[in-house]
Short mmCIF file of the C-alpha atoms (twelve columns), coordinates in Angstrom:
data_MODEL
# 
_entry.id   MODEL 
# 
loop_
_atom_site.group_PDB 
_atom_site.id 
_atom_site.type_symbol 
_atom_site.label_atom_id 
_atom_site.label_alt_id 
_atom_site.label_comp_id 
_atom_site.label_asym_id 
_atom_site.label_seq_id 
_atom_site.Cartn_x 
_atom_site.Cartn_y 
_atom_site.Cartn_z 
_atom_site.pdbx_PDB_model_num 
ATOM 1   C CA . UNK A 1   97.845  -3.974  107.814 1 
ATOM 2   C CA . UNK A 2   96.869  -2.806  104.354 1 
ATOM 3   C CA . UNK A 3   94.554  -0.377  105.409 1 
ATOM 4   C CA . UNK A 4   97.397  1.444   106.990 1 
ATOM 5   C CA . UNK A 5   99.663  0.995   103.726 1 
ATOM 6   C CA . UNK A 6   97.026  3.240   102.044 1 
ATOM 7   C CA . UNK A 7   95.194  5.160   104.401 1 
ATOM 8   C CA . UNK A 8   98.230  6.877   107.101 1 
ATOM 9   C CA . UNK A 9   101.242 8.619   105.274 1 
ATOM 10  C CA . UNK A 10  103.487 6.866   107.287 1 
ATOM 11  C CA . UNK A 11  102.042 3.839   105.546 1 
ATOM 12  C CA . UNK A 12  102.588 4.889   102.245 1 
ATOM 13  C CA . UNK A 13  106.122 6.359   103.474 1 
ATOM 14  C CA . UNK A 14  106.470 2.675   104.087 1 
ATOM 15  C CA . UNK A 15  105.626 0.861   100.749 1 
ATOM 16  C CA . UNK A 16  107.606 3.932   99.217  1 
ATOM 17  C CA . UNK A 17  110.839 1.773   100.857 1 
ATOM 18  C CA . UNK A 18  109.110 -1.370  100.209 1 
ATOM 19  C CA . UNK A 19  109.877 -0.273  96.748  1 
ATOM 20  C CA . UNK A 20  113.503 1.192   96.906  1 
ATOM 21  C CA . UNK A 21  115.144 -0.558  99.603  1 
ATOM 22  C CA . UNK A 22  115.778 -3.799  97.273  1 
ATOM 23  C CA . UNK A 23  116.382 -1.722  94.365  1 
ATOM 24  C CA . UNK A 24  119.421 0.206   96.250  1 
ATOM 25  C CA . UNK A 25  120.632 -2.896  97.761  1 
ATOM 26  C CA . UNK A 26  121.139 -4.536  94.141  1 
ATOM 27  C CA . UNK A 27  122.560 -1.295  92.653  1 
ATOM 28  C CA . UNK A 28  125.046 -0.976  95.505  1 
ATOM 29  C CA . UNK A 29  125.896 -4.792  95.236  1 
ATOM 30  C CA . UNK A 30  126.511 -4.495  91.428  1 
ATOM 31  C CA . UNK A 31  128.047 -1.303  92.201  1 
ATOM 32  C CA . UNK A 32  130.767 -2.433  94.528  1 
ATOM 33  C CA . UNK A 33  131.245 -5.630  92.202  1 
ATOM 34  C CA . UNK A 34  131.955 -3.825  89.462  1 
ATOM 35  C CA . UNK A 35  134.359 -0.952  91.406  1 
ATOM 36  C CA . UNK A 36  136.084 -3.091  93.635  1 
ATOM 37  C CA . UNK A 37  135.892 -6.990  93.383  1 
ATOM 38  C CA . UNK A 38  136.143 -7.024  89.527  1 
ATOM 39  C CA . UNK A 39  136.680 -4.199  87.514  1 
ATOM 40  C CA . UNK A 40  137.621 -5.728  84.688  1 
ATOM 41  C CA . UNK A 41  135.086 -6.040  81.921  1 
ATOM 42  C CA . UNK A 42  132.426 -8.377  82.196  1 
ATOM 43  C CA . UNK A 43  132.935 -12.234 80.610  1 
ATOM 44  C CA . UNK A 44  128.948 -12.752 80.816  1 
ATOM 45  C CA . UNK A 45  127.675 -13.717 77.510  1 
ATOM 46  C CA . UNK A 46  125.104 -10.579 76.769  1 
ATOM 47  C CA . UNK A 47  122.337 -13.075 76.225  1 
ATOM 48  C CA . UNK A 48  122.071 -13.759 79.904  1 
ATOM 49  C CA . UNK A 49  121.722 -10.191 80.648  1 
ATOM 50  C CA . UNK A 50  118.627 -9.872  78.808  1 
ATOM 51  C CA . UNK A 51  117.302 -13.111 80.907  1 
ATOM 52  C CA . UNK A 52  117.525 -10.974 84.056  1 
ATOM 53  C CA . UNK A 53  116.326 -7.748  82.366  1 
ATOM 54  C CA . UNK A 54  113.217 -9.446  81.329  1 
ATOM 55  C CA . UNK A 55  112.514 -11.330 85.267  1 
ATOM 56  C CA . UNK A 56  113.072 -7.532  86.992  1 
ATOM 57  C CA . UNK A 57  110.876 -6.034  84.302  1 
ATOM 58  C CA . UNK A 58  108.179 -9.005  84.934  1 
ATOM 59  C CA . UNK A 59  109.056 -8.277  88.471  1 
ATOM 60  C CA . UNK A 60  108.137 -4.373  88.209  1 
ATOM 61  C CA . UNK A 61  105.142 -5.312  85.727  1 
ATOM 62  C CA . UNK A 62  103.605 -7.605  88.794  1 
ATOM 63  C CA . UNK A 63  104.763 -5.806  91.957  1 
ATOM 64  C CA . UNK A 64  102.393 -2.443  90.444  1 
ATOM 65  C CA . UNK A 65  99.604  -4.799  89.274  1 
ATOM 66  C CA . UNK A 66  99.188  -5.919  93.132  1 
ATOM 67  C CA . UNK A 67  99.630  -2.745  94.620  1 
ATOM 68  C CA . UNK A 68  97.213  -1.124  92.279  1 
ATOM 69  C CA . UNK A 69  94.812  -3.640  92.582  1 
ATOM 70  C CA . UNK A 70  94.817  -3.916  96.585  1 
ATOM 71  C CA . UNK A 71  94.361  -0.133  96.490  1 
ATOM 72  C CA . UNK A 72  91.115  -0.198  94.463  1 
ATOM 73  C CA . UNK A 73  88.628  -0.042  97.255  1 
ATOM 74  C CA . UNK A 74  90.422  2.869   99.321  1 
ATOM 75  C CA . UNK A 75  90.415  5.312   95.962  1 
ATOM 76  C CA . UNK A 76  87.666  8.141   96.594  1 
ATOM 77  C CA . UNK A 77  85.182  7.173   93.609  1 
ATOM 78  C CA . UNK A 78  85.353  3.647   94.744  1 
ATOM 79  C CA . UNK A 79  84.171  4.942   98.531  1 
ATOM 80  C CA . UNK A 80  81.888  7.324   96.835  1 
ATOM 81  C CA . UNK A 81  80.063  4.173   94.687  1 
ATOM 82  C CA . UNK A 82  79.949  2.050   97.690  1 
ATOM 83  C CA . UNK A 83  78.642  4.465   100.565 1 
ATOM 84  C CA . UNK A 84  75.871  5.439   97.619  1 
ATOM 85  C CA . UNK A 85  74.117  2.142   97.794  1 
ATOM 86  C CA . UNK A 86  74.245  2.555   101.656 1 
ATOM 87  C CA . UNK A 87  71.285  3.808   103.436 1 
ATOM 88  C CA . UNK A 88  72.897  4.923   106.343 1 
ATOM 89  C CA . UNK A 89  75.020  8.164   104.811 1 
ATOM 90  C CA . UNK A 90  73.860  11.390  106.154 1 
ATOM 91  C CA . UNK A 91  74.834  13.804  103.327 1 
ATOM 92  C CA . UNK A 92  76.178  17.250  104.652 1 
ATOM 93  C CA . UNK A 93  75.946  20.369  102.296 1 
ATOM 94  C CA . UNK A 94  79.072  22.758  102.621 1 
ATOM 95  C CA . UNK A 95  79.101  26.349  100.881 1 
ATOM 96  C CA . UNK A 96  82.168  27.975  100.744 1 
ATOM 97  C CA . UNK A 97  82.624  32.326  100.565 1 
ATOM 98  C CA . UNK A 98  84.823  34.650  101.433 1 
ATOM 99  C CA . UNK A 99  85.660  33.437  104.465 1 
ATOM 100 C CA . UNK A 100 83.708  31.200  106.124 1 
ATOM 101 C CA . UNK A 101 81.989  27.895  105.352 1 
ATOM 102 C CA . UNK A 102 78.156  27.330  105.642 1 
ATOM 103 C CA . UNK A 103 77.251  23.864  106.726 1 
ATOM 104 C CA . UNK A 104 73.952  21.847  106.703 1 
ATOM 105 C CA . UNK A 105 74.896  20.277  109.309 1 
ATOM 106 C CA . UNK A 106 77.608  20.830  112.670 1 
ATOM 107 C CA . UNK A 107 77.054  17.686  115.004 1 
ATOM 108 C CA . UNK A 108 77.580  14.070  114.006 1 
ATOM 109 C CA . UNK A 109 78.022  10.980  115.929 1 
ATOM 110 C CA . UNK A 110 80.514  8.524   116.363 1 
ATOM 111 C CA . UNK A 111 80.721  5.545   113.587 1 
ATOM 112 C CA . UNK A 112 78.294  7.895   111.344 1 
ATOM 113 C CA . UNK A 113 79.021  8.128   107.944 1 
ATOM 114 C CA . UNK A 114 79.207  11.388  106.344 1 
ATOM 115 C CA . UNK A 115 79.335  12.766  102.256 1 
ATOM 116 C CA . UNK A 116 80.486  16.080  102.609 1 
ATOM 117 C CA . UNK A 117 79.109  17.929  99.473  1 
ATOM 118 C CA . UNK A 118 80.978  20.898  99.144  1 
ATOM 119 C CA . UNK A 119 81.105  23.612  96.695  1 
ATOM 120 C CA . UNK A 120 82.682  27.342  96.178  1 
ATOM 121 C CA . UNK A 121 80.052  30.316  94.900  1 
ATOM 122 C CA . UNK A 122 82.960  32.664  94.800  1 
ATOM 123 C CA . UNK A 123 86.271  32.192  94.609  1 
ATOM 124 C CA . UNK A 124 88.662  29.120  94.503  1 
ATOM 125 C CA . UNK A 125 88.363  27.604  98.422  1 
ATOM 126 C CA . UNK A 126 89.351  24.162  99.775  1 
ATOM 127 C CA . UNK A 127 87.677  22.436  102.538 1 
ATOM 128 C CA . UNK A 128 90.242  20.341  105.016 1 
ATOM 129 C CA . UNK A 129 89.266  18.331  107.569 1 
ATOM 130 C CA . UNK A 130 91.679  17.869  110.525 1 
ATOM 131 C CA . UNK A 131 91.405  14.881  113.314 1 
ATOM 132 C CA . UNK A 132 91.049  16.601  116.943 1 
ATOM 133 C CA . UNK A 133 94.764  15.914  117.493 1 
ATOM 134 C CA . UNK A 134 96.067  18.005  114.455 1 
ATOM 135 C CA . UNK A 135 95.950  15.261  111.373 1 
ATOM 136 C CA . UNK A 136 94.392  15.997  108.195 1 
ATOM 137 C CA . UNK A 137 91.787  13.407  107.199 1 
ATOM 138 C CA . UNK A 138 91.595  14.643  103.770 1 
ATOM 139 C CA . UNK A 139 91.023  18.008  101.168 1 
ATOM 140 C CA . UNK A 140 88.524  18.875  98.637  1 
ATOM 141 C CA . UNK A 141 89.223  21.204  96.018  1 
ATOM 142 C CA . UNK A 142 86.503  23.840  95.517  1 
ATOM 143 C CA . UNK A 143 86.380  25.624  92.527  1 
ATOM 144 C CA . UNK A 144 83.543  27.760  91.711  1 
ATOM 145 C CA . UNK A 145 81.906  27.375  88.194  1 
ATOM 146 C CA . UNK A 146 82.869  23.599  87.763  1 
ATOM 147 C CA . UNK A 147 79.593  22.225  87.210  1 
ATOM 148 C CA . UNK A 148 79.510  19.624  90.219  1 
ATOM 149 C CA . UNK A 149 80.132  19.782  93.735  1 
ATOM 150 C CA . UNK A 150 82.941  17.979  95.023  1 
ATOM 151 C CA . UNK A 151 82.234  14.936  97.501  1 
ATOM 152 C CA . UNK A 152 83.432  13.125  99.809  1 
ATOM 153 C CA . UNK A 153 82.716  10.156  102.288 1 
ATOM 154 C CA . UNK A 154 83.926  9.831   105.830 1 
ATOM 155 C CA . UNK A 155 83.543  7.900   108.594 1 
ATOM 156 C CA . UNK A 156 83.928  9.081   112.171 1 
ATOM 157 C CA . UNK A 157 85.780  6.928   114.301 1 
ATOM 158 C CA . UNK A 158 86.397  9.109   117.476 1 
ATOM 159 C CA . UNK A 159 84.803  11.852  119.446 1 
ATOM 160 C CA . UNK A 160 86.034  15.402  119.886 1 
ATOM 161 C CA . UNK A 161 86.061  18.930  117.988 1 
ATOM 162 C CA . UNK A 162 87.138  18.286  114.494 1 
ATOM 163 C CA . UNK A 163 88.509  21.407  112.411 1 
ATOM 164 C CA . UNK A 164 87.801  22.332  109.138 1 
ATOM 165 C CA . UNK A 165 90.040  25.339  106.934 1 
ATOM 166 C CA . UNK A 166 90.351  26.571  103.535 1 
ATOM 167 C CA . UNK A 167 93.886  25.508  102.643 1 
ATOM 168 C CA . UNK A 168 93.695  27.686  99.384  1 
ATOM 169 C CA . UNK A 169 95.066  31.335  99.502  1 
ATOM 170 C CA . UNK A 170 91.339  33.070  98.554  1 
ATOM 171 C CA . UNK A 171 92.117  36.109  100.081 1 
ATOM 172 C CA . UNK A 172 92.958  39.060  102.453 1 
ATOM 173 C CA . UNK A 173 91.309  36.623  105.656 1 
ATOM 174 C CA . UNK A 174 92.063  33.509  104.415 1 
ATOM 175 C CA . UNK A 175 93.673  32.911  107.589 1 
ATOM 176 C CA . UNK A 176 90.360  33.310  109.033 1 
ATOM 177 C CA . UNK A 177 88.340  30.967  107.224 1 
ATOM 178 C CA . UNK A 178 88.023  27.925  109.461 1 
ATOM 179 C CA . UNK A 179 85.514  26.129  111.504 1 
ATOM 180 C CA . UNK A 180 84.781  23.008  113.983 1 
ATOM 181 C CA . UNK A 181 82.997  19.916  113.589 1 
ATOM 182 C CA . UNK A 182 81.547  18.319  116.856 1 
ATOM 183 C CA . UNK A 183 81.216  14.606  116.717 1 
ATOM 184 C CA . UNK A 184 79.509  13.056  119.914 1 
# 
């Protein structure tokens, strides 16, 4: 179940209302208290208030603690550290120019794991990788002149023709510049 919280949008789309959905339920109870069941001025001694200020800011304080922590290992450097101490990472070279990508490699295999190492010789480029039925798995950005190549480690988890496309406006066939992946 956490997996999904962090690795499918509808996941995070979900912890997103983990999030509000109590917050908008207290500020339309105090709301509608204060409006229409007693709008007179409160009789609360203003000590109290601070009582409850200082549990929902505990509350906040905690609640982004755990979610940051249980987050940790999905986070790309995190992936990147771990699959580097496995042996069993074929590591995939990807050149970006105007408009195509050059790849080390084209075929993979199910349940292979894959660092894509990509980089951009001429202009800025991005390299997207979408699941056969339309997803995106995830972007690098490319930019030429940075120093490094930008990485990243994936796992394939079903067969079929994988698509990869510059979603970075580089030019006059940008619209051109995409390619297929073929995982057996």
């Amino acid at each position: 179940m956490i997996e999904f919280l962090y690795t499918n949008a509808w996941g995070a789309f979900i912890a997103l209302l983990m999030f509000q959905i109590p917050f908008l339920l207290v500020f339309f109870h105090v709301v509608n208290k204060k409006a229409f069941v007693d709008s007179e001025p409160s009789k609360t001694d203003p000590e109290k208030y601070s009582y409850s200020r200082y549990g929902w800011i505990a509350f906040v304080v905690v609640a982004f603690i755990v979610v940051n922590a249980a987050s940790i290992k999905y986070m790309p450097t995190i992936v990147e550290a771990n699959a580097s101490t496995s042996q069993d990472v074929k590591n995939v070279s990807v050149t970006a120019r105007s408009w195509f990508f050059e790849f080390s490699e084209m075929e993979y295999k199910v349940g292979q794991t894959v660092r894509f190492q990509a980089k951009s010789v001429d202009t800025v480029h991005s390299f997207a990788l979408f699941h056969p039925d339309g997803s995106q798995l995830f972007t690098l950005m490319l930019v030429p002149g940075a120093g490094t190549e930008s990485a990243v480690v994936h796992t394939f988890t079903e067969p079929g023709e994988y698509t990869v496309r510059c979603l970075e406006y580089c030019g006059v066939a940008h619209h051109a510049m995409k390619n297929t992946l073929t995982v057996l």
